[in-house]
N, C-alpha and C positions, 0 to 999 in steps of 0.2 A: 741892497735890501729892497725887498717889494714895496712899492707904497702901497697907503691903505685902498685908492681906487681900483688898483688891480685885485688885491685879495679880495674887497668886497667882490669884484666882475666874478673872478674865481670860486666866491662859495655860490653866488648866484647859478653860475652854469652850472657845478656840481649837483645842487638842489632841483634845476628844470631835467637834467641827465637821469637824475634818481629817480625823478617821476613817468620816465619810460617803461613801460610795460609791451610785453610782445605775448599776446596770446595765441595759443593753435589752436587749428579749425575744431579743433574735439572739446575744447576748454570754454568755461566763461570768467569773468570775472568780476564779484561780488563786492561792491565802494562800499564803506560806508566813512560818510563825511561827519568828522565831529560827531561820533556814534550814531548818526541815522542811515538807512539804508540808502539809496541812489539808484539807478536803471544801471542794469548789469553789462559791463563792458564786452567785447568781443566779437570775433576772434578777430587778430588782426595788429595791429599798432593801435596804442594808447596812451593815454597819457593823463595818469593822477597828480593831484595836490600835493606835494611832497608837506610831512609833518598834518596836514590838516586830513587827508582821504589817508584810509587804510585797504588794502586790498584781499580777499581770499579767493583761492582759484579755486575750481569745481569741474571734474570730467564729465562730461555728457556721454560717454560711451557704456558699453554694454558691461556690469561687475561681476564676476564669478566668487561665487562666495559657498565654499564648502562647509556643510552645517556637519559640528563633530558627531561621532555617536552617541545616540541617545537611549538611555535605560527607557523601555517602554512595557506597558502591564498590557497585555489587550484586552478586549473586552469578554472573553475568556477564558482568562488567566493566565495567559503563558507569556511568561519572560520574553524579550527581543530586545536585540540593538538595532537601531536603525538608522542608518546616517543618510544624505540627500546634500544636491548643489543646488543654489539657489542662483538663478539669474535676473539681473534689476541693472535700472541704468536709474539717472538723475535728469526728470523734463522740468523741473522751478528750482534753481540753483539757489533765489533768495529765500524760499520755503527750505531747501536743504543745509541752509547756513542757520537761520532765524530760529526756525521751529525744532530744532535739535540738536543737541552740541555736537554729537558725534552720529552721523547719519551710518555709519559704517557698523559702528559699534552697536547703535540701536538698532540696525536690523538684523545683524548677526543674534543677536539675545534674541529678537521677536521670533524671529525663527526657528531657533529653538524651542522655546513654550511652545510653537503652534505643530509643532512635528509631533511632540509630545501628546498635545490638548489633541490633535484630529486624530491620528494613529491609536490611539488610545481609549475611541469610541467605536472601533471595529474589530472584529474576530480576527483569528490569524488567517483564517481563507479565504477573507477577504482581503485581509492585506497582500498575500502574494498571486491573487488570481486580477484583482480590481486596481491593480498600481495606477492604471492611465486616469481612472476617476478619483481617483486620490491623489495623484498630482495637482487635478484641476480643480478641484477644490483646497489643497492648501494655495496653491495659486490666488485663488479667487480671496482668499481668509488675510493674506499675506498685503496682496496690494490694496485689498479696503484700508488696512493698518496703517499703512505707509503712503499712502495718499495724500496725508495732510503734509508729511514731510516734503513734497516735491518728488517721490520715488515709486518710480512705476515698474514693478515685478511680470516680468513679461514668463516665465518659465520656473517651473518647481520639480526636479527629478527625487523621486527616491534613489538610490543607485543602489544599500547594500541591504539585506536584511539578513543579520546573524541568530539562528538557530541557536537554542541548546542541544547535544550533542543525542540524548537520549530523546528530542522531538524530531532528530532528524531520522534517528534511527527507527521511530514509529510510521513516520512519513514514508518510510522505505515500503515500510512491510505494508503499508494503506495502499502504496504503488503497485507493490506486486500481486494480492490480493486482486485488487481493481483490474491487471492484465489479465490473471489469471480466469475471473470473470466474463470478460469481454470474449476470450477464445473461446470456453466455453457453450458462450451464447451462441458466435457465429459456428462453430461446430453442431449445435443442436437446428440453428437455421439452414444449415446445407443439408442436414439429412433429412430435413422436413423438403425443404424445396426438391428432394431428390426421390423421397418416397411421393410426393406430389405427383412428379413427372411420370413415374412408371404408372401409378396408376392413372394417369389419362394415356400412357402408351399404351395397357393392357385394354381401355375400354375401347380404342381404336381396332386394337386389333383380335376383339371379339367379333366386333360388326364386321369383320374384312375378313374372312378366310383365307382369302387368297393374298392378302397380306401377309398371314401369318406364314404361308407356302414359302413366299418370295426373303422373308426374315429367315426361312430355318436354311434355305440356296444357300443364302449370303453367310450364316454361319460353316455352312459344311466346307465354304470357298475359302474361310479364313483359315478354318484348320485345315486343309491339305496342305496351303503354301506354308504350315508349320512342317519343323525338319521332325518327325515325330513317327518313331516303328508301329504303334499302335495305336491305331481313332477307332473310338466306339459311335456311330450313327447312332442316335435315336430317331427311334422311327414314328413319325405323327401320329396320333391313335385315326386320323383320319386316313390316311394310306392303309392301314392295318385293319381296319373294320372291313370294307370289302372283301377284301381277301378270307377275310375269318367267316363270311358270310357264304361265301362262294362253296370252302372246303364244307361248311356245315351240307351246306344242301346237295354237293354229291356223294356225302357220306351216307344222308337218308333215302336216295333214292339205291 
C-alpha cells in the first residue's frame, strides 16, 4: 500500500502536470483567474493554476467564412440570390472571448443582414457592373461592426449572383440589341470616313490634271495584267476634246 506522503506527492505532480499548456505560434491563450480576465498567454509553453485559472484558446489566423444565399429585393425590384466569403482574422483575443459569446457565430449572422441591408440599396446594374465598390464598402460596414469584438474583416467577395431565369432571358436580348447597335454605328462610321476620303481624293485631283493622267495609266496597267478577252478604255474627255477640235476645223475649211 502507498502511504499517504506519496499519494499526496502524486496528486501534487498531477495537478503542476495539468497546468501545462503548449500554445502554437498562430494561437493565444485567454486566463481567466477566479473569473477575471489575466494578460493572454502565448505561443509557446505555459503554464496555469490548475482548479484556480481557466483557459480558452483563440486562432489569430486569417477565417474564411462563406456567407449562405441570401433572398435580396434590389432597389428595383428584381429578386436575386446572392451569396459572398467573408475573410477576418482575430487582433484582441480578450475582446473576442469577453465582448461576445460566439465570435464566429456573431459574425457569420452580421454578415448576413449586411449583404442584405447594402445590396439592397442598389439597382441590379449596379450590382453586377459595380462588384469591386460593393465589396469595399460591405468591407468597410463589416469591420466598423466587429471592431469592438477584437475582429478585423480584412476582405468581402461577392462570388454568386443568381438571376431569375426570365431576367436573364431579357438580359440576353438587352446584349444582343446593344451588339447589334454598336456594328451599326461602326458600319455608318466607315462609310463616312470613306465618303470623307474620296472627297478630299477628288479635290486633289481636280487641281492636278496631271494627276488625274497618271491615276487613269495606273488603272489601264491594273486591267491588262487582268486575264480578261475584252477591256473597254475610257477615254479622258481631256484627250478627246483636241481631237474633236481638230476634225471640226478641217471639216470647215
Amino acid at each position: 500500500m502507498f502511504s499517504p506522503l506519496v499519494i499526496f506527492i502524486g496528486i501534487i505532480v498531477i495537478l503542476i502536470l495539468s497546468g501545462v499548456k503548449i500554445l502554437k505560434e498562430y494561437e493565444r491563450g485567454v486566463v481567466f483567474r477566479l473569473g477575471r480576465i489575466v494578460a493572454p498567454k502565448g505561443p509557446g509553453f505555459t503554464w496555469i493554476i490548475p482548479i484556480v485559472d481557466k483557459m480558452v484558446k483563440i486562432s489569430l489566423r486569417v477565417i474564411t467564412m462563406d456567407v449562405p444565399p441570401q433572398d435580396i429585393i434590389t432597389k428595383d425590384n428584381v429578386s436575386v440570390k446572392v451569396n459572398a466569403v467573408v475573410y477576418f482574422r482575430v487582433v484582441d483575443p480578450v475582446n473576442a472571448v469577453i465582448q461576445v459569446e460566439n465570435y464566429l457565430y456573431a459574425t457569420s449572422q452580421l454578415s448576413q443582414t449586411t449583404l442584405r441591408s447594402i445590396l439592397g440599396q442598389v439597382e441590379l446594374d449596379q450590382l453586377l457592373a459595380e462588384r469591386e465598390t460593393l465589396n469595399m464598402k460591405l468591407q468597410e460596414v463589416l469591420d466598423k461592426h466587429t471592431d469592438p469584438w477584437g475582429i478585423k474583416v480584412t476582405l468581402v467577395e461577392v462570388k454568386y449572383v443568381d438571376l431569375p431565369q426570365e431576367m436573364q432571358r431579357a438580359m440576353a436580348r438587352q446584349a444582343e440589341a446593344e451588339r447589334e447597335r454598336r456594328a451599326k454605328v461602326i458600319a455608318a462610321e466607315g462609310e463616312y470616313q470613306a465618303a470623307t476620303k474620296l472627297h478630299e481624293a477628288s479635290d486633289i485631283l481636280s487641281r492636278n490634271p496631271m494627276a488625274l493622267q497618271l491615276r487613269y495609266l495606273q488603272t489601264l496597267a491594273e486591267m491588262a495584267s487582268e486575264k480578261s478577252s475584252t477591256i473597254v478604255f475610257p477615254l479622258p474627255i481631256d484627250l478627246v476634246t483636241p481631237l474633236l477640235k481638230a476634225i471640226d476645223k478641217s471639216g470647215n475649211e
